[in-house]
C-alpha positions as CSV (number, residue, x, y, z in Angstrom):
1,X,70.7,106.5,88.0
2,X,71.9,108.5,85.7
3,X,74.9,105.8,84.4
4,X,71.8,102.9,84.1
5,X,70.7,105.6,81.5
6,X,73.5,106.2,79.7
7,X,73.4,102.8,79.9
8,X,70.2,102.1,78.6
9,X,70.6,104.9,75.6
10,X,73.8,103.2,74.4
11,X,71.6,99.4,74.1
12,X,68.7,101.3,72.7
13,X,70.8,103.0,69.9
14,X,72.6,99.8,68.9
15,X,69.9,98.8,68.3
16,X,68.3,101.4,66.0
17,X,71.6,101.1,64.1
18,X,71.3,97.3,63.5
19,X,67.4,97.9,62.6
20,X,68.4,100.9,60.1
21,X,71.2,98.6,58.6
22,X,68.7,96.3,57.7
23,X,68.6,94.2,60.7
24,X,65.4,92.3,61.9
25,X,63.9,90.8,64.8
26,X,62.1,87.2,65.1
27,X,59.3,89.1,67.2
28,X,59.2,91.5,70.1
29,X,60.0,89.0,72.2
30,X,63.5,88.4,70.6
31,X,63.5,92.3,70.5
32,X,63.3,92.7,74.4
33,X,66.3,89.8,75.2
34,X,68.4,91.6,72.5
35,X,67.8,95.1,74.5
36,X,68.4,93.2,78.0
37,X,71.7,91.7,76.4
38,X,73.2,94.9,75.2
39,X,71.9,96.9,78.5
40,X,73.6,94.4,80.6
41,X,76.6,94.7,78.4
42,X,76.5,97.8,78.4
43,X,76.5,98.0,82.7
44,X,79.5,95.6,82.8
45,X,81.5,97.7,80.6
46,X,80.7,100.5,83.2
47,X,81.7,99.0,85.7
48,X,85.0,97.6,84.2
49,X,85.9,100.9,83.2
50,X,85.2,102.3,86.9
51,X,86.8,99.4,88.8
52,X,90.8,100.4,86.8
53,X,90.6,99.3,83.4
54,X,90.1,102.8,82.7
55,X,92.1,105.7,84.3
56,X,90.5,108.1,82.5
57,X,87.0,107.0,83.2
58,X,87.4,106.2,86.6
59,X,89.4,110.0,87.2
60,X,86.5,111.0,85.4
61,X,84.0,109.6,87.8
62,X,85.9,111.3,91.0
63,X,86.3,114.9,89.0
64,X,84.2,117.7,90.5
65,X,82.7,120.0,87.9
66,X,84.5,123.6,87.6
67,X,81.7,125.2,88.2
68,X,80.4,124.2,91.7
69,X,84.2,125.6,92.8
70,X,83.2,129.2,92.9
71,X,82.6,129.7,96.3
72,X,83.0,126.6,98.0
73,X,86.0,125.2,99.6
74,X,87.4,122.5,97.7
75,X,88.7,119.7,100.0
76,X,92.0,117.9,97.6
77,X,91.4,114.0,98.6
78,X,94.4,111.8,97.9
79,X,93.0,108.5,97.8
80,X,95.1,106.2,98.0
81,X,96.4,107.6,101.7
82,X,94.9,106.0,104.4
83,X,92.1,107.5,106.7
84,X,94.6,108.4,109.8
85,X,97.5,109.8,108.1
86,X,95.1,112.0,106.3
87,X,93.7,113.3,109.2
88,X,96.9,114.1,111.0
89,X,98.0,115.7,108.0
90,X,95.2,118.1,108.0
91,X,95.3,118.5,111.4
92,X,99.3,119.4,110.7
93,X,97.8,121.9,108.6
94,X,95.7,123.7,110.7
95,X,98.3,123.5,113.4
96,X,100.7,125.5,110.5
97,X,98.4,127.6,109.9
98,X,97.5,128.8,113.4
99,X,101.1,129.2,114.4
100,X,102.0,130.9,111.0
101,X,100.2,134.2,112.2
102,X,103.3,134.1,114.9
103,X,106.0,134.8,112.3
104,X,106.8,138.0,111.4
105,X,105.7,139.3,108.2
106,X,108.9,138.9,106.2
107,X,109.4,135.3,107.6
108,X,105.4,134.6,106.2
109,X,105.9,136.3,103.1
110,X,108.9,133.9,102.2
111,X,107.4,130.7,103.2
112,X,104.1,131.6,101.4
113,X,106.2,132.3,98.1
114,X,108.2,128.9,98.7
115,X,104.8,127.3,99.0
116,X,103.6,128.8,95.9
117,X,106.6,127.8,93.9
118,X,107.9,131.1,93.4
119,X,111.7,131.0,92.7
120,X,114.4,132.8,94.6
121,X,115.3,135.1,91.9
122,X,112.0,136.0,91.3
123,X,110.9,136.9,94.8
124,X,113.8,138.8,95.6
125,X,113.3,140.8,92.4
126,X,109.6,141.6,92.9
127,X,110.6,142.4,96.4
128,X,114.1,144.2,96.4
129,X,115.8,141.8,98.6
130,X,118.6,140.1,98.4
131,X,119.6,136.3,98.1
132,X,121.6,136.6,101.0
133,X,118.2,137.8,103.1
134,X,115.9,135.7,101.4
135,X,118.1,132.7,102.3
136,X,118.1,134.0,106.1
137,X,115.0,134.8,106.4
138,X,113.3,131.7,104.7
139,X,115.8,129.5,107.3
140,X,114.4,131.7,110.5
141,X,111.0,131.0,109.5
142,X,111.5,127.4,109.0
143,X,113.1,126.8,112.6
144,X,110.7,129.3,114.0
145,X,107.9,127.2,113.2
146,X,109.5,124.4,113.7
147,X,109.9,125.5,116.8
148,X,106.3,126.4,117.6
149,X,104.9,123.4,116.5
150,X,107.3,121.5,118.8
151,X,106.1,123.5,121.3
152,X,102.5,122.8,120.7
153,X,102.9,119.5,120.1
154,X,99.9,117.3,122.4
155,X,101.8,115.4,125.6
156,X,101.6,112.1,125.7
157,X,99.6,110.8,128.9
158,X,101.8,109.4,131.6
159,X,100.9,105.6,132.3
160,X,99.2,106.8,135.5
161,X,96.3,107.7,133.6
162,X,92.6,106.9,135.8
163,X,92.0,104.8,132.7
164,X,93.9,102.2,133.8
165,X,92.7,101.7,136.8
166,X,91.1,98.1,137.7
167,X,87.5,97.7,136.0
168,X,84.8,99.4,137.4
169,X,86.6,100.9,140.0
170,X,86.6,105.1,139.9
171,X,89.8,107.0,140.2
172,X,89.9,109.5,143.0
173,X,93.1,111.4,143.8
174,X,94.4,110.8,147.9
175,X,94.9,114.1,149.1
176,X,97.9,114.3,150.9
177,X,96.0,116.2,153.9
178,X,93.5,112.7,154.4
């Protein structure tokens, strides 16, 4: 609603520019189709420049304002992955960040600074380590949880599976004392 508006204002003040330039109108009739013309102009433009034609408006239209981020979690969307892959990836995430709490706090520490970008050099600085144990560390913590999401990882379902059972027929286990 808010676009058809901006829309709107955009017709309405071309044509208080063409009238204060001198312009004129055959009668308020010719007035009204000149308004329609530039608001329809002005809605296909819109839409162009939302559809690729501009990056900028179109990044624009998906920005969320700065100041609704305060408090709220603030999901990162890439849109041009599809639907599944981004849904095992934040379900990758979770899984990380479950199993994360099962490192030690040295191996946590290093794989939080490599996920924040923080260099080598800097980190062992701040922290009084040295390359050498940085480098150890940092490759513990990467098998370790490597390791635990392995371990984690979902089973596959055997082919045995009740599901495939003829249609309409219910799967009930033969106990081996029948």
């Amino acid at each position: 609603m808010e676009d058809l508006e901006d829309c709107y204002s955009q017709a309405t003040l071309e044509l208080v520019t063409h009238a204060r330039r001198g312009g004129r109108f055959a009668s308020r009739l010719h007035l009204a189709h000149t308004l329609e013309q530039r608001f329809v102009s002005r809605i296909r433009d819109r839409r162009r420049a939302l559809s690729g034609r501009s990056p900028m408006q179109a990044a624009l239209e998906a920005a969320m304002p700065l100041d609704c981020a305060t408090d709220e979690q603030i999901d990162i969307v890439d849109v041009r992955a599809e639907l599944e892959t981004l849904v095992i990836l934040r379900e990758d995430l979770r899984r990380v960040r479950a199993l994360a709490q099962r490192l030690s706090d040295d191996q946590r520490l290093v794989l939080a600074a490599q996920v924040g970008q923080v260099t080598p050099g800097d980190f062992c600085r701040i922290n009084g380590w040295s390359l050498e144990k940085y480098r150890k560390v940092a490759q513990r913590a990467r098998a370790r949880l490597t390791a635990l999401m392995a371990l984690e990882e979902p089973a596959v379902p055997s082919g045995t599976t009740p599901s495939e059972g003829e249609i309409g027929t219910l799967y009930e286990p033969i106990s081996p004392h029948s």
